[in-house]
PDB file with SEQRES, HELIX, SHEET and CRYST1 records, atoms N, CA, C and O in Angstrom:
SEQRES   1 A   84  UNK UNK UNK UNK UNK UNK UNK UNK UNK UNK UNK UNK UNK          
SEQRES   2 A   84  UNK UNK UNK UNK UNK UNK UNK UNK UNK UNK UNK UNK UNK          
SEQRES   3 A   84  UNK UNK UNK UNK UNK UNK UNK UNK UNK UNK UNK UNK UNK          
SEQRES   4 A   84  UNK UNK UNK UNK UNK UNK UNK UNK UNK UNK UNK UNK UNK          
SEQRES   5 A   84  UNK UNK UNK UNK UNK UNK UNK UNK UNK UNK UNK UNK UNK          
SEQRES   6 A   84  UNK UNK UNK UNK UNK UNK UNK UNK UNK UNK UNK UNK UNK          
SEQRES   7 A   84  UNK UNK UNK UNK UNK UNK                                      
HELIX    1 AA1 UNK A    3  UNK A    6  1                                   4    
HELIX    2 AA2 UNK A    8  UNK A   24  1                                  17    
HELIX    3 AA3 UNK A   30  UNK A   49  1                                  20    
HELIX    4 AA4 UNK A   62  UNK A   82  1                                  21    
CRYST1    1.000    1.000    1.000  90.00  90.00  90.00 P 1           1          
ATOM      1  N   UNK A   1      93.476  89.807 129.804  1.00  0.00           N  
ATOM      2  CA  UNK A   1      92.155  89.333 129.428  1.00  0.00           C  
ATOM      3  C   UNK A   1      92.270  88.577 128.095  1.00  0.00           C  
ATOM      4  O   UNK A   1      92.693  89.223 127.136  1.00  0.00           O  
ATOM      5  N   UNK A   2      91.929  87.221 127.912  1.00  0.00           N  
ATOM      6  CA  UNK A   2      91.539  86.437 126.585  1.00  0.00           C  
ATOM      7  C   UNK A   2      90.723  87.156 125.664  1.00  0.00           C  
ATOM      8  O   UNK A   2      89.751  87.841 125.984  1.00  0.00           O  
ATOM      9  N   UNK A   3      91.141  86.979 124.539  1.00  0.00           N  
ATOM     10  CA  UNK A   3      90.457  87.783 123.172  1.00  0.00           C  
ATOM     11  C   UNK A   3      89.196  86.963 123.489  1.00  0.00           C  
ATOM     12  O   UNK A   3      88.426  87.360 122.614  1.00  0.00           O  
ATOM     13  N   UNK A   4      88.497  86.019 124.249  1.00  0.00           N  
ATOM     14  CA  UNK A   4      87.604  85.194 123.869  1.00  0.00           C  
ATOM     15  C   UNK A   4      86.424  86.350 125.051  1.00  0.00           C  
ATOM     16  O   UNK A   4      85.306  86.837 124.881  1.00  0.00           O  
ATOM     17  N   UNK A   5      87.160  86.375 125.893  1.00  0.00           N  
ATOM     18  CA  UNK A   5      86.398  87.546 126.524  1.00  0.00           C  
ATOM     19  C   UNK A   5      86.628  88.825 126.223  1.00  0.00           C  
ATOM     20  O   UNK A   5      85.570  89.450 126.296  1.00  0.00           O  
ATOM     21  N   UNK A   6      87.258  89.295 126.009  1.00  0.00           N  
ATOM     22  CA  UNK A   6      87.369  90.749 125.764  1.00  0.00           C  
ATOM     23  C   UNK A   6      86.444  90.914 124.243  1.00  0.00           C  
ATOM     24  O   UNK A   6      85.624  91.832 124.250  1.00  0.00           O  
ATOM     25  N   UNK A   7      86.508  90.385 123.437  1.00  0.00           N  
ATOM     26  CA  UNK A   7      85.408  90.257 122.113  1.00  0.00           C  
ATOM     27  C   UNK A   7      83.571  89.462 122.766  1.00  0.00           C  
ATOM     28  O   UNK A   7      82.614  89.303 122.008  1.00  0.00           O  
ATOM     29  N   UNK A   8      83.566  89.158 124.070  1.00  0.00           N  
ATOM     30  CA  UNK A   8      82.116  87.672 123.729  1.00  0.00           C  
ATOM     31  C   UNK A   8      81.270  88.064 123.160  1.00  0.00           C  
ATOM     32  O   UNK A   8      80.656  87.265 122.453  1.00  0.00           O  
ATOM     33  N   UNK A   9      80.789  89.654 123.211  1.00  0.00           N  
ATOM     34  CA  UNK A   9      80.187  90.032 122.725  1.00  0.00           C  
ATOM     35  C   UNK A   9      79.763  90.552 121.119  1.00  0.00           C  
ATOM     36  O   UNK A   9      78.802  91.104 120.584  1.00  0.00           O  
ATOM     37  N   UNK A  10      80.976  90.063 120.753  1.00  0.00           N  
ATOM     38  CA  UNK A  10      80.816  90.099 119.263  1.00  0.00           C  
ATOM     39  C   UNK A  10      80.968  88.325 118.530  1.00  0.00           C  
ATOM     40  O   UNK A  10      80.464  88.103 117.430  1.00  0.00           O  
ATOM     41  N   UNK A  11      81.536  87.465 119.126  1.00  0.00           N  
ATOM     42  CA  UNK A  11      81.659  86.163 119.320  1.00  0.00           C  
ATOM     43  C   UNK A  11      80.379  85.813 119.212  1.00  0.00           C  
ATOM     44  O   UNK A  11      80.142  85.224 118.158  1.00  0.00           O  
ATOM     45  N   UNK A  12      79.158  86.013 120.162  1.00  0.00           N  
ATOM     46  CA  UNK A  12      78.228  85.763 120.607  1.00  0.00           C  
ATOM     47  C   UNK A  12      76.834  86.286 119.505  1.00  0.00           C  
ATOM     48  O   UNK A  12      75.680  85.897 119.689  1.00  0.00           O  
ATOM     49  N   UNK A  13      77.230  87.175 118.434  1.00  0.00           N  
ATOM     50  CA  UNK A  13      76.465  87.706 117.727  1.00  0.00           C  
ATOM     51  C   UNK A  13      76.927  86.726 116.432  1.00  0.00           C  
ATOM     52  O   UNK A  13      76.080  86.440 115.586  1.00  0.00           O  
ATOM     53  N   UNK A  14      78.407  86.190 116.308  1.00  0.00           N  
ATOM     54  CA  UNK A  14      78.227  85.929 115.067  1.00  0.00           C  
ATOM     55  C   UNK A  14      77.857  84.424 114.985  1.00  0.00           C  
ATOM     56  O   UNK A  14      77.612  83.802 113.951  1.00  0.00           O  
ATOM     57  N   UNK A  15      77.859  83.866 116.475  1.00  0.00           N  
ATOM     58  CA  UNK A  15      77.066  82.388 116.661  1.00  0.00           C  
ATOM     59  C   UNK A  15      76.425  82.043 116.467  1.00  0.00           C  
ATOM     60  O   UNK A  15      76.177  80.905 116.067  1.00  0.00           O  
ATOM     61  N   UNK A  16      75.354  83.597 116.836  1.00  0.00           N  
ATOM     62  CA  UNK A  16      73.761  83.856 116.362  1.00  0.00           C  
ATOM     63  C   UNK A  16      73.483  83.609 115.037  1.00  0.00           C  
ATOM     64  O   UNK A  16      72.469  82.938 114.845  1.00  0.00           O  
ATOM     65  N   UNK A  17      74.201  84.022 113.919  1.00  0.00           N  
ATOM     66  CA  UNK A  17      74.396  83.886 112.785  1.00  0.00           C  
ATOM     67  C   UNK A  17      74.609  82.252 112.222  1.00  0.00           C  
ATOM     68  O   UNK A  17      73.837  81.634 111.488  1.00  0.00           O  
ATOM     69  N   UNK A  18      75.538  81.908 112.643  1.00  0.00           N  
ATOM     70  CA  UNK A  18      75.199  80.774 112.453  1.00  0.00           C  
ATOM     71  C   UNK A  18      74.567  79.647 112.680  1.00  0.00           C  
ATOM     72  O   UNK A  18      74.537  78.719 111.872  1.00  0.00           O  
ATOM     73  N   UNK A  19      73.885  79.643 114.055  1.00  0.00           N  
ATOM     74  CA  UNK A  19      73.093  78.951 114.971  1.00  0.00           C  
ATOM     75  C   UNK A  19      71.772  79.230 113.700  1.00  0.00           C  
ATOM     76  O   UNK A  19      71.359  78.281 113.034  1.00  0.00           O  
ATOM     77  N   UNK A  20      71.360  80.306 113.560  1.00  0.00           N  
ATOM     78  CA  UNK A  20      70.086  80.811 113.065  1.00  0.00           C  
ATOM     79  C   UNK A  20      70.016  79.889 111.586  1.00  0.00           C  
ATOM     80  O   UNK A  20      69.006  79.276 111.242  1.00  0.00           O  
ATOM     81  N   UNK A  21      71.231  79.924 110.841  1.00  0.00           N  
ATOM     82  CA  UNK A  21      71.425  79.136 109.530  1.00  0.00           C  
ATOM     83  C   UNK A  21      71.429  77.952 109.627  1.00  0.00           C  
ATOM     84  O   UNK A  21      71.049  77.290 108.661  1.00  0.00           O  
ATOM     85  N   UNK A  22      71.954  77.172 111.079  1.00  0.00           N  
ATOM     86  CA  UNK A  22      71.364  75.763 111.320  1.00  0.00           C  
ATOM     87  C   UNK A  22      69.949  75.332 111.543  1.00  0.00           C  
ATOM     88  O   UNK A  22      69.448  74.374 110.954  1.00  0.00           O  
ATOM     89  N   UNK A  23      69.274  76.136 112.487  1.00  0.00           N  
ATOM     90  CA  UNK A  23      67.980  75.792 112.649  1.00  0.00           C  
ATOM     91  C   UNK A  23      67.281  75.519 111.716  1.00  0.00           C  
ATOM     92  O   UNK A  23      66.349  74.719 111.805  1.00  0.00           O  
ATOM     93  N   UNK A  24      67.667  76.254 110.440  1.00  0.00           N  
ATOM     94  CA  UNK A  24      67.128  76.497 109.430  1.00  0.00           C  
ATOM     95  C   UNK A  24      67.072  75.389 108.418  1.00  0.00           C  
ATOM     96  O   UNK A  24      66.025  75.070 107.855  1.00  0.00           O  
ATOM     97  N   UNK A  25      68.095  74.883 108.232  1.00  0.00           N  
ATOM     98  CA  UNK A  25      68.987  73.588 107.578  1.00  0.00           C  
ATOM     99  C   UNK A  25      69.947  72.805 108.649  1.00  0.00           C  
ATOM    100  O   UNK A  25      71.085  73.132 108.985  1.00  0.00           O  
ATOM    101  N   UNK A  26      69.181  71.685 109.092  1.00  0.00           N  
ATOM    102  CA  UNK A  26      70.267  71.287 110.083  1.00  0.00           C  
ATOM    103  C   UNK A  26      71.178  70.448 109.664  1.00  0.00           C  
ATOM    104  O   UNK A  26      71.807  69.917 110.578  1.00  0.00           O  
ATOM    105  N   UNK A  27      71.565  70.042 108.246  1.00  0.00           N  
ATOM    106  CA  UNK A  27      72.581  69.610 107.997  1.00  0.00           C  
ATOM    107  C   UNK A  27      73.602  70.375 107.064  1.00  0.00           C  
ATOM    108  O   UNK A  27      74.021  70.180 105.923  1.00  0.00           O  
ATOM    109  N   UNK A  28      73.896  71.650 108.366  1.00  0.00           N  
ATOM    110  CA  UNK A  28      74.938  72.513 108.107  1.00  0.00           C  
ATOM    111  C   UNK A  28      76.178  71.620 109.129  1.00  0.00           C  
ATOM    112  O   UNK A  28      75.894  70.899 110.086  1.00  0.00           O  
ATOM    113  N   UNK A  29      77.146  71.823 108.769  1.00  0.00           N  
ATOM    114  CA  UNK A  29      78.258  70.837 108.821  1.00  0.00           C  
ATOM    115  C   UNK A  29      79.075  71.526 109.453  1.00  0.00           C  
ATOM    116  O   UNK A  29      79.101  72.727 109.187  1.00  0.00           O  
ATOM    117  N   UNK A  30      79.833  71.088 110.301  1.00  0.00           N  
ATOM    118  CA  UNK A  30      81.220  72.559 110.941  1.00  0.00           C  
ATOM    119  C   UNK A  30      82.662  72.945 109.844  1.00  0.00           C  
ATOM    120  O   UNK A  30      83.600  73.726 110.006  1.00  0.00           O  
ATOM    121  N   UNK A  31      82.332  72.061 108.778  1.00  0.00           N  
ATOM    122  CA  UNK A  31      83.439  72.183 107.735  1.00  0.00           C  
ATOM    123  C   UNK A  31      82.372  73.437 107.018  1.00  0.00           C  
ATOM    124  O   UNK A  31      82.729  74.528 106.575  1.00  0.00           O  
ATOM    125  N   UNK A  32      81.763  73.188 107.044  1.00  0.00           N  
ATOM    126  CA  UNK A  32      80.901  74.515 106.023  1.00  0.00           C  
ATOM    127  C   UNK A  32      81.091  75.711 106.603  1.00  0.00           C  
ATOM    128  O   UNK A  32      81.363  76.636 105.837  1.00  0.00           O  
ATOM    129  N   UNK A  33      80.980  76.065 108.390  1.00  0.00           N  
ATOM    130  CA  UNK A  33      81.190  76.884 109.177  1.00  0.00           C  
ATOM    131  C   UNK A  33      82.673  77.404 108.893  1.00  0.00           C  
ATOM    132  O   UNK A  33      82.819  78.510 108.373  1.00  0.00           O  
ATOM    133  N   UNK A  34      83.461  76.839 109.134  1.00  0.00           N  
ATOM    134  CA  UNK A  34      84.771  76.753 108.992  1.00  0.00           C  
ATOM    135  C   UNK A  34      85.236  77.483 108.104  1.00  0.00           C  
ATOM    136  O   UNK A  34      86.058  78.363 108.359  1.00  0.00           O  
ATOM    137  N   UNK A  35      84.587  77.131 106.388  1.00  0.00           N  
ATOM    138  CA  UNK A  35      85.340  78.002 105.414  1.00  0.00           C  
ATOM    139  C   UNK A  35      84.630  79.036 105.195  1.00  0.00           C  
ATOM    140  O   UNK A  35      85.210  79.995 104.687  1.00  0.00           O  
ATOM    141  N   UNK A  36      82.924  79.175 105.563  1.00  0.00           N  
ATOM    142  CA  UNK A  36      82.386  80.765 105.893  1.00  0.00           C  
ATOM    143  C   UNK A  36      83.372  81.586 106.632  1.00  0.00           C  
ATOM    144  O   UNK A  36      83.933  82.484 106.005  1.00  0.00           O  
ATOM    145  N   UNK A  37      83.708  81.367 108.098  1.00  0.00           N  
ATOM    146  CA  UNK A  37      84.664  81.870 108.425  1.00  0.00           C  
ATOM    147  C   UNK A  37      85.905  82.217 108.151  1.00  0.00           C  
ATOM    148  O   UNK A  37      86.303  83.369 108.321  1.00  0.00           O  
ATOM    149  N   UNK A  38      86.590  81.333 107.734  1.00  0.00           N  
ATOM    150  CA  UNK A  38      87.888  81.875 107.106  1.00  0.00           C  
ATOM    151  C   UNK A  38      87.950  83.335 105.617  1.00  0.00           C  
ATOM    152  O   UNK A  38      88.600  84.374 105.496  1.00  0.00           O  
ATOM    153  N   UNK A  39      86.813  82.571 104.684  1.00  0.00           N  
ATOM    154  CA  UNK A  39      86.215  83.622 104.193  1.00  0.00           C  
ATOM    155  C   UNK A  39      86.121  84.810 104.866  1.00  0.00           C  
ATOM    156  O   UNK A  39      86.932  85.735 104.829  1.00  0.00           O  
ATOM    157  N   UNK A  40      85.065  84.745 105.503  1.00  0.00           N  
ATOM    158  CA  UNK A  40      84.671  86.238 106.070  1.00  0.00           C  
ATOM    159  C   UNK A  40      86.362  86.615 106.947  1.00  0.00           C  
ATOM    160  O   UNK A  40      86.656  87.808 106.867  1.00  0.00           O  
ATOM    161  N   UNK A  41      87.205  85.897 107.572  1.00  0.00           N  
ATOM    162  CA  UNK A  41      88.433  86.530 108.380  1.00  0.00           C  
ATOM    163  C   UNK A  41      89.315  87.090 106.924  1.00  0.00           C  
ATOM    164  O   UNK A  41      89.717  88.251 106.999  1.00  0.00           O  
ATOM    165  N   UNK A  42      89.599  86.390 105.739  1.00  0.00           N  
ATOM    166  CA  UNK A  42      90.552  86.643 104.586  1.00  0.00           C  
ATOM    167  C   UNK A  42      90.099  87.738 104.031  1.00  0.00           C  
ATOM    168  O   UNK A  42      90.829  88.366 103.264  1.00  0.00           O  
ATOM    169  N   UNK A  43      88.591  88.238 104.370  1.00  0.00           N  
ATOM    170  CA  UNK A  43      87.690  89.397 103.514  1.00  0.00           C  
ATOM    171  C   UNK A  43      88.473  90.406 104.402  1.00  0.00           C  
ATOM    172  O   UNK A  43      89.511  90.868 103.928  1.00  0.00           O  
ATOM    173  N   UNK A  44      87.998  90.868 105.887  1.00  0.00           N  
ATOM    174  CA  UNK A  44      88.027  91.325 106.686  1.00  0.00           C  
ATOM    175  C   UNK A  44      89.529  91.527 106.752  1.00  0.00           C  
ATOM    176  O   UNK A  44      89.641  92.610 107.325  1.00  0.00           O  
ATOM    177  N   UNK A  45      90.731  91.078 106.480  1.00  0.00           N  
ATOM    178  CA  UNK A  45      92.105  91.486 106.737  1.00  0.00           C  
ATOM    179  C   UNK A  45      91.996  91.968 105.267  1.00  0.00           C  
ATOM    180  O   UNK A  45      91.986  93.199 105.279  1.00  0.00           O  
ATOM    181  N   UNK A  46      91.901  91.429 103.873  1.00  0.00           N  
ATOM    182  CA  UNK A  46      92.133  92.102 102.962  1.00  0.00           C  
ATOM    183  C   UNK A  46      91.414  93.934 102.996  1.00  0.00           C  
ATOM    184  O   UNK A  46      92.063  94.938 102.698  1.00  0.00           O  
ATOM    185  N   UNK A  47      90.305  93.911 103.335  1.00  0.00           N  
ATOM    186  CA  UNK A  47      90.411  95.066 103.514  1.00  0.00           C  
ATOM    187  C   UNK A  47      90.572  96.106 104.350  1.00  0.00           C  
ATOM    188  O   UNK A  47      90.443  97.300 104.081  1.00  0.00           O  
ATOM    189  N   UNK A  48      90.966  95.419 105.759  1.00  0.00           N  
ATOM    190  CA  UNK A  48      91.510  96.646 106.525  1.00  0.00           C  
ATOM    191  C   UNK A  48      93.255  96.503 106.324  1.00  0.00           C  
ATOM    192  O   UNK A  48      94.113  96.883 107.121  1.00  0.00           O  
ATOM    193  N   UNK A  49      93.428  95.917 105.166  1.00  0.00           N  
ATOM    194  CA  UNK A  49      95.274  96.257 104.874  1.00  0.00           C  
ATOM    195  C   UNK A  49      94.967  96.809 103.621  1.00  0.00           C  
ATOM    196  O   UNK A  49      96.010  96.985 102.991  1.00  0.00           O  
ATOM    197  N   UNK A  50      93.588  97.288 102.759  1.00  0.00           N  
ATOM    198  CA  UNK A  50      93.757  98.182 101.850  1.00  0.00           C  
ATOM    199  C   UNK A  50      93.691  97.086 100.583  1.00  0.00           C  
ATOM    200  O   UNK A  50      93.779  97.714  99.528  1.00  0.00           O  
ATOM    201  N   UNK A  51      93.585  95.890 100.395  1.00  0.00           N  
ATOM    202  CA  UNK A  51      93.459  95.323  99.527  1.00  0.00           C  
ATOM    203  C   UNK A  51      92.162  95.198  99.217  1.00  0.00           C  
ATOM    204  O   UNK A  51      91.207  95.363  99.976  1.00  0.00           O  
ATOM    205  N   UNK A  52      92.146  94.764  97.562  1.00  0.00           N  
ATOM    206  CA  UNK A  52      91.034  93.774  97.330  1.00  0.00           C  
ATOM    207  C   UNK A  52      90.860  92.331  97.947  1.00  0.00           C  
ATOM    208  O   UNK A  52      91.736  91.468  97.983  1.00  0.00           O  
ATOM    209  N   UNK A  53      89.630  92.231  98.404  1.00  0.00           N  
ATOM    210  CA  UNK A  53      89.252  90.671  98.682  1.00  0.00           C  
ATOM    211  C   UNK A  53      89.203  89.934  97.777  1.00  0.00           C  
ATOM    212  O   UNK A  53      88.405  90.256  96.898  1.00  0.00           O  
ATOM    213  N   UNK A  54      89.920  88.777  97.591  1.00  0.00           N  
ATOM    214  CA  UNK A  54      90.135  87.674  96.746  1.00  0.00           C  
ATOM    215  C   UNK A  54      88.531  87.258  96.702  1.00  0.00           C  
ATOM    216  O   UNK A  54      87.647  87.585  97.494  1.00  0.00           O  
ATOM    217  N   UNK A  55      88.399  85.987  94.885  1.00  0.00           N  
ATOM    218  CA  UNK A  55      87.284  85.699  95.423  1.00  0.00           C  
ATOM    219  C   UNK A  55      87.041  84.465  96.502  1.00  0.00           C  
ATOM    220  O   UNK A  55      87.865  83.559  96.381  1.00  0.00           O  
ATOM    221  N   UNK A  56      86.292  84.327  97.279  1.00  0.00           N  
ATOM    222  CA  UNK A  56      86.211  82.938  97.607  1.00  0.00           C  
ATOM    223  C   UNK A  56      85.367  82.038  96.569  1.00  0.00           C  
ATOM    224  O   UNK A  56      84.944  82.506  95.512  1.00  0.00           O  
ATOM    225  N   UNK A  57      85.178  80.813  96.935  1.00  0.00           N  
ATOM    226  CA  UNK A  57      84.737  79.512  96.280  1.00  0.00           C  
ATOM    227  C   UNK A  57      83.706  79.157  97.444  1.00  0.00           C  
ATOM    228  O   UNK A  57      84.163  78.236  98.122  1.00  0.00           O  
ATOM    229  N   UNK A  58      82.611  79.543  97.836  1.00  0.00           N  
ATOM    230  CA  UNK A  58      81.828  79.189  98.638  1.00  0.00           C  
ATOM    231  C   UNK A  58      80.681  77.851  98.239  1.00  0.00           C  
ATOM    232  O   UNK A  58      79.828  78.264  97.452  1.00  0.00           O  
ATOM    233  N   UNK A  59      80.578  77.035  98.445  1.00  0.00           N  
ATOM    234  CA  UNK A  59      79.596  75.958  98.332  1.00  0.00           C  
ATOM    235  C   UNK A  59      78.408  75.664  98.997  1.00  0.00           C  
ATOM    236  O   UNK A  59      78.383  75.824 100.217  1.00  0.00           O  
ATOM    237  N   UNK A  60      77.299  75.213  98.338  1.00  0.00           N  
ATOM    238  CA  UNK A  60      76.433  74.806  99.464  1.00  0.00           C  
ATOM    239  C   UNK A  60      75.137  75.532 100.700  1.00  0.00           C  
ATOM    240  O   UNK A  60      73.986  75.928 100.513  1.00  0.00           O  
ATOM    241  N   UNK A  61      75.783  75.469 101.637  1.00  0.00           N  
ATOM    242  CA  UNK A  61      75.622  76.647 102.900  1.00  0.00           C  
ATOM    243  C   UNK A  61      76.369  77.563 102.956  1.00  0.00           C  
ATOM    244  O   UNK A  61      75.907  78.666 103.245  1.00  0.00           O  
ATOM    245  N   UNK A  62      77.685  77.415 102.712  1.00  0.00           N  
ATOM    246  CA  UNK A  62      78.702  78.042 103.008  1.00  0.00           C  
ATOM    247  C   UNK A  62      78.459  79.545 102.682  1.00  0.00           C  
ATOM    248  O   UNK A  62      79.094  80.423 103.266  1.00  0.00           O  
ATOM    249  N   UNK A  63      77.530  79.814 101.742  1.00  0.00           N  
ATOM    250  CA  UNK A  63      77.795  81.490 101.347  1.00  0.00           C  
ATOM    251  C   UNK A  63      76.276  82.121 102.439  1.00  0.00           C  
ATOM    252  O   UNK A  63      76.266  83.289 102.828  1.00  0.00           O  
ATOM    253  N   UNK A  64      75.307  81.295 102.734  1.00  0.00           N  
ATOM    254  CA  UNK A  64      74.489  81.700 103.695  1.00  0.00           C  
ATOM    255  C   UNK A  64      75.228  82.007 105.140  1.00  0.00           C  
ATOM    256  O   UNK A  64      75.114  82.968 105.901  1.00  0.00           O  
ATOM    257  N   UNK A  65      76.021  80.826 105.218  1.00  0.00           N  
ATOM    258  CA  UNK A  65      76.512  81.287 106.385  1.00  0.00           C  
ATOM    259  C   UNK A  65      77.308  82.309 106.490  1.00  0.00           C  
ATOM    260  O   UNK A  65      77.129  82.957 107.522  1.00  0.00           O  
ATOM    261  N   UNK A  66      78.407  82.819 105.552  1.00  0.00           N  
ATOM    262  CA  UNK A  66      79.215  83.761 105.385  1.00  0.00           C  
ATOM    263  C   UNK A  66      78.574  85.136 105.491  1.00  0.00           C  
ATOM    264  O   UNK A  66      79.098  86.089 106.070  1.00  0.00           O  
ATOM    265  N   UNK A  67      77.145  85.157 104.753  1.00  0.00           N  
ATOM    266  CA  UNK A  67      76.344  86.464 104.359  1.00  0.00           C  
ATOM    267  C   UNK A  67      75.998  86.984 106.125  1.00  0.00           C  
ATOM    268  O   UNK A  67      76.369  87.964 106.772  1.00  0.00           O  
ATOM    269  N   UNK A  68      74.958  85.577 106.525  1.00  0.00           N  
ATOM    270  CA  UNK A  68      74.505  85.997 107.858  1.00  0.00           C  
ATOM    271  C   UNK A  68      75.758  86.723 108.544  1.00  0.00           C  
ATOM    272  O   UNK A  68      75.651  87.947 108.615  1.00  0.00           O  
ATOM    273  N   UNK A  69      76.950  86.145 109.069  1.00  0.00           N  
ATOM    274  CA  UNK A  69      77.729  86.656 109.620  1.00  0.00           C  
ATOM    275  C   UNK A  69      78.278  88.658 109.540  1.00  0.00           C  
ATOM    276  O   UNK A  69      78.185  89.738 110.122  1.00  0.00           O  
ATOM    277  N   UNK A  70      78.901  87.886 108.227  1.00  0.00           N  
ATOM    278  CA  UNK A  70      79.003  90.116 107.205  1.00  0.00           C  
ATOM    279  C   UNK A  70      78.148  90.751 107.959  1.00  0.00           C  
ATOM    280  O   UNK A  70      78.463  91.676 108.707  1.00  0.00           O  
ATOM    281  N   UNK A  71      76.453  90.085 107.751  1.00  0.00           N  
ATOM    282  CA  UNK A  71      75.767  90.907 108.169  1.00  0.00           C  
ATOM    283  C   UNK A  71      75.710  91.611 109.626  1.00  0.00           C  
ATOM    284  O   UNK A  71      75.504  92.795 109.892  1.00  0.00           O  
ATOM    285  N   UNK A  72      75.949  90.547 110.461  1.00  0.00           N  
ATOM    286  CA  UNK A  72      75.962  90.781 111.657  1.00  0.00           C  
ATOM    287  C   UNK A  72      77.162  91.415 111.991  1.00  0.00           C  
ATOM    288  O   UNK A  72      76.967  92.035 113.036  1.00  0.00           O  
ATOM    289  N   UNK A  73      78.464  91.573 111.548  1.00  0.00           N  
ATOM    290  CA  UNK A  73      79.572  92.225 111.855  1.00  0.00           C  
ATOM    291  C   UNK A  73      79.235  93.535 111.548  1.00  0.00           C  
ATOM    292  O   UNK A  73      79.548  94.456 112.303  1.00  0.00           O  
ATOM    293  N   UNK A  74      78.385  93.778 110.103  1.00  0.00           N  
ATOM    294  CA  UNK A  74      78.257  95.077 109.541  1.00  0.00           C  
ATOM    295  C   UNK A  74      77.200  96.274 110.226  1.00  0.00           C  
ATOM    296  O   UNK A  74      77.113  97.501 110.265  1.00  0.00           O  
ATOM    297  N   UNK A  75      76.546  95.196 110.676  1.00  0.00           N  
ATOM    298  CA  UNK A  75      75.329  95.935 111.796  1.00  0.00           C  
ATOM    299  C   UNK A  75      75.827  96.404 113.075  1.00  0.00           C  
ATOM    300  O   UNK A  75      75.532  97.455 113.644  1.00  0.00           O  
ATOM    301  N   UNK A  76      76.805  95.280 113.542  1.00  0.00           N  
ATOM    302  CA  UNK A  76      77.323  95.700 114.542  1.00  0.00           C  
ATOM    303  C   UNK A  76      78.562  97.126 114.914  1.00  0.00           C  
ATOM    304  O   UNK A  76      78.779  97.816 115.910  1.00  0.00           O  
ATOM    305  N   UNK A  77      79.288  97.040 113.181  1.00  0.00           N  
ATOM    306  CA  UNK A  77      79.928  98.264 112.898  1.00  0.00           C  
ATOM    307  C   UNK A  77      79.336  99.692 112.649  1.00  0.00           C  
ATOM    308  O   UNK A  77      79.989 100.734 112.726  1.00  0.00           O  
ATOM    309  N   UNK A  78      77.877  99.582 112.308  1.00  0.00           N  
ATOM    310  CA  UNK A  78      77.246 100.438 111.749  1.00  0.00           C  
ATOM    311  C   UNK A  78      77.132 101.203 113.413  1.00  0.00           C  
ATOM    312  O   UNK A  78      77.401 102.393 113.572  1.00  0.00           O  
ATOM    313  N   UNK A  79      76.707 100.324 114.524  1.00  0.00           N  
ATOM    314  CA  UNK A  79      76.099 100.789 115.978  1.00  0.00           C  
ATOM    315  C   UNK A  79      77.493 101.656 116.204  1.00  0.00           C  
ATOM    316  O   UNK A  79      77.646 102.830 116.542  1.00  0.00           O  
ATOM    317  N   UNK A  80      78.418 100.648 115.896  1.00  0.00           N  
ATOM    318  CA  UNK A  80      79.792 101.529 116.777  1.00  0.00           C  
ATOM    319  C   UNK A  80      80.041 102.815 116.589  1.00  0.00           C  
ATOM    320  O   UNK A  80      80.183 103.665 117.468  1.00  0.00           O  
ATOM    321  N   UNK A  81      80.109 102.997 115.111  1.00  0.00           N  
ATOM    322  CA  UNK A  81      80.419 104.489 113.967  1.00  0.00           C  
ATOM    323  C   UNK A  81      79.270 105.145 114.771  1.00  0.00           C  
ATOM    324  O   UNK A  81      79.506 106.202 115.357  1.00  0.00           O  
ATOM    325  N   UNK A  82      78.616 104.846 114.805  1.00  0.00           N  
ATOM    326  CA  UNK A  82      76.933 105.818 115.284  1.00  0.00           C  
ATOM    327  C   UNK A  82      77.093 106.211 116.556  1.00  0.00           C  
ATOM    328  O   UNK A  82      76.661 107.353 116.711  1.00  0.00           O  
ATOM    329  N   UNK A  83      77.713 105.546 117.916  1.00  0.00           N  
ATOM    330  CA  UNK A  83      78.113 105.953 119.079  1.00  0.00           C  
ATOM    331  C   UNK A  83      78.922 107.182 118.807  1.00  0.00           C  
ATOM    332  O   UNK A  83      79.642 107.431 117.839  1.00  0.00           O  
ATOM    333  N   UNK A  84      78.516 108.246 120.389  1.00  0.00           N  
ATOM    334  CA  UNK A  84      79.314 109.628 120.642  1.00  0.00           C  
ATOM    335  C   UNK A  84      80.752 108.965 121.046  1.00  0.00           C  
ATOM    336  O   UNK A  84      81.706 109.687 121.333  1.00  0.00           O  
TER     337      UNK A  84                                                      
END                                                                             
């Protein structure tokens, strides 16, 4: 199975996230998307290997979009921990 399916459902939440930050401002850019993401992936490995997260340099949109996302990963972690 492709990580693209075996995850859609978390794929699909953090689209939401950004889809929602376009509607909002539609001249959000896919380079802005891009380094939200990498951000949020460099956060997300620094701390499940136990590090501190570096800072990023977010510009622009870029830290709206980054936040929405966190958020939606963090909500979505919060459901999992909470499952029997």
């Amino acid at each position: 199975m492709k990580v693209e399916e075996q995850y859609q459902d978390v794929l699909q939440n953090i689209e939401f996230a950004i889809v929602s930050v376009y509607k909002e401002n539609s001249v959000l850019s896919d380079y802005a998307v891009m380094c939200a993401l990498e951000a949020l992936t460099e956060r997300y490995t620094a701390e499940n290997l136990g590090r501190q997260p570096r800072k990023s340099s977010l510009s622009g949109l870029e830290p709206l979009v980054f936040e929405r996302m966190k958020s939606m990963c963090e909500a979505r972690q919060s459901g999992v921990k909470g499952k029997p």
